[in-house]
C-alpha positions in Angstrom: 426.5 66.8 49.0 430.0 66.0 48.0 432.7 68.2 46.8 435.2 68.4 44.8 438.6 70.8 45.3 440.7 71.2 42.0 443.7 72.9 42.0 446.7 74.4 39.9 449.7 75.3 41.3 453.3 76.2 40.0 455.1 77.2 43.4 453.0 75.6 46.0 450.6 78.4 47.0 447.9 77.8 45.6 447.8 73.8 46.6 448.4 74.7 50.1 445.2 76.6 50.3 443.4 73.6 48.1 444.6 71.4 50.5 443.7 73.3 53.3 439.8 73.8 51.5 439.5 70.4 51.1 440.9 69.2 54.6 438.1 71.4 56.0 435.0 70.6 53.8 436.1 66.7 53.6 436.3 67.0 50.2 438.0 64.9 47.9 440.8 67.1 46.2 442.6 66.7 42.6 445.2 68.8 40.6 443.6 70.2 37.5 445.6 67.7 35.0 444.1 64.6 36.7 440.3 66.8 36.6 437.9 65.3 33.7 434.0 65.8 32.8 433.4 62.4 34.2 433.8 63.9 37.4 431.5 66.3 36.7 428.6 64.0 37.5 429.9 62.9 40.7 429.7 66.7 42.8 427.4 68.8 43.6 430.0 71.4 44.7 433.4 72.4 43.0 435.9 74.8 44.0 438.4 75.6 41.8 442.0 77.4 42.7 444.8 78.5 40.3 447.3 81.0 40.5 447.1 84.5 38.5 449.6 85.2 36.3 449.6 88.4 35.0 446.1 88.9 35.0 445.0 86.2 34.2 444.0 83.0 36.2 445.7 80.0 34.7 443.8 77.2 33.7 440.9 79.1 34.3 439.4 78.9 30.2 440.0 75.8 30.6 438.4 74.5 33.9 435.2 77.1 32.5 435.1 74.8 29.5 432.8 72.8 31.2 430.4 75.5 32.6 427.5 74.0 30.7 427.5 70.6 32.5 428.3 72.1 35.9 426.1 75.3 35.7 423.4 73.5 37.9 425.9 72.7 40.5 427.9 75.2 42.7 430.9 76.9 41.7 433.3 78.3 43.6 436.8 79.9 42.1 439.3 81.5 44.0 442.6 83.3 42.4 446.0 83.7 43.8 448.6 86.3 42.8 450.9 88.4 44.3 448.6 91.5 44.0 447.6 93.2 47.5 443.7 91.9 47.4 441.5 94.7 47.1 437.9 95.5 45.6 439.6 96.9 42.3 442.2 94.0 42.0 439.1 91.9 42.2 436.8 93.5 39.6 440.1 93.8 37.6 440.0 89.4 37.7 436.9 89.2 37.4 436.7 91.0 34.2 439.8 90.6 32.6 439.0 86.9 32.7 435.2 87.1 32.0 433.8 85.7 34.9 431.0 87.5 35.2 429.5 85.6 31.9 429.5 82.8 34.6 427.5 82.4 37.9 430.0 81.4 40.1 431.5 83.1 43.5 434.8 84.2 43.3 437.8 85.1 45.5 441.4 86.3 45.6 443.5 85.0 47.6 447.1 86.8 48.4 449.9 84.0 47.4 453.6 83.7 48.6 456.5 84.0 46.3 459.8 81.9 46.7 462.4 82.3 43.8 463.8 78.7 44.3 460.5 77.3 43.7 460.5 78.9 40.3 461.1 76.5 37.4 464.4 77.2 35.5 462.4 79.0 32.3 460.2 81.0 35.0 463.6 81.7 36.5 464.9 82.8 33.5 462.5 85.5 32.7 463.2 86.7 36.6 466.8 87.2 35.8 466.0 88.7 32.9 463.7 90.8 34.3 465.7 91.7 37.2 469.0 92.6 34.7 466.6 95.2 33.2 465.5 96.9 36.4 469.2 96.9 38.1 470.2 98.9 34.6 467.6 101.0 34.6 468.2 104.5 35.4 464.5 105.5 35.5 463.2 102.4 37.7 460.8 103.5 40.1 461.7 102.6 44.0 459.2 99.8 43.7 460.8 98.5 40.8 463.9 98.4 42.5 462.3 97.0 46.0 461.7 93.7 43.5 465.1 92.8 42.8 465.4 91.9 46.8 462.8 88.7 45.5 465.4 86.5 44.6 467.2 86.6 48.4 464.1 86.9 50.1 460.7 85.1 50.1 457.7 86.8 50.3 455.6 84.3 52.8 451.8 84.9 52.8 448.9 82.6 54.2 445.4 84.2 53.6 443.8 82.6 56.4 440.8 85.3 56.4 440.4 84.3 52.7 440.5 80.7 53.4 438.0 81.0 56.0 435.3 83.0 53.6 435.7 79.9 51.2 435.2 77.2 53.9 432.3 79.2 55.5 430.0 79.4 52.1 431.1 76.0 50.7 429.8 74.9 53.9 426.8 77.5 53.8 425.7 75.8 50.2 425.7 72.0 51.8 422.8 72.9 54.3 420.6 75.0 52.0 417.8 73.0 51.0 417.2 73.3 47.5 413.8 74.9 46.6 410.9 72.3 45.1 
């Protein structure tokens, strides 16, 4: 069976775990811009990462555009944000993005934040977004705790997460399929 990682990332999180993914399965591994259907017919696995913004997972409509050609074919998608990953957290992607139209196995994945790596527009908003917490006479202590972002990076490597991704990709290349 051969496999087939695809990835988007904006800060490097999310490519670190694709990279690590596709290290461990020996699969071949693309960003999402360089992904096209003709691809599709290549794999019989694909695992797809992106980062959540919001809550939504970027590039996620997108990738899920071609559902009909790969719904034979296994799916995996795994999120990353900076949300603490819980079972709520998860039902909250899952539905706010409609995968469960889709049979696919899904997983969230806890994601690192660095302010430098933040392109000057996404920097932009921070500041922005910073200037109307530090004014804010009502900010809530958590509110404030995120204006310490910009001085210090939040550094997180889901290797639990990683693991659960590695082990069923590589659950799904021994099952024999069913005559």
């Amino acid at each position: 069976m051969r496999t087939l990682v695809i990835y988007y990332s904006k800060t490097g999180s999310t490519q670190k775990y694709a990279e690590e993914i596709a290290q461990a399965l020996k699969a071949d591994i693309v960003p999402f811009k360089k992904f096209n259907k003709k691809m599709i017919a290549q794999y019989d696995t694909f695992i797809f990462g992106a980062r959540v913004m919001g809550s939504r997972i970027c590039k996620a409509d997108q990738f899920l555009m071609n559902y009909e050609l790969m719904k034979d074919k296994n799916i995996i998608m795994f999120a990353v944000g900076m949300s603490v990953v819980t079972s709520e957290t998860r039902k909250g992607l899952i539905s706010g993005n409609l995968l469960d139209m889709y049979h696919i196995r899904f997983y969230q994945l806890r994601g690192s934040f660095n302010y430098e790596n933040l392109s000057f527009i996404d920097k932009l908003i921070m500041n922005n977004s910073f200037r109307l917490i530090a004014h804010d006479p009502n900010a809530s202590v958590d509110q404030k705790s995120l204006l310490s972002l910009k001085e210090t990076p939040i550094i997180v490597y889901d290797s639990d997460g990683v693991n659960k991704i590695i082990n069923i990709a590589r659950k799904i290349e021994t099952e024999v399929p069913q005559a």
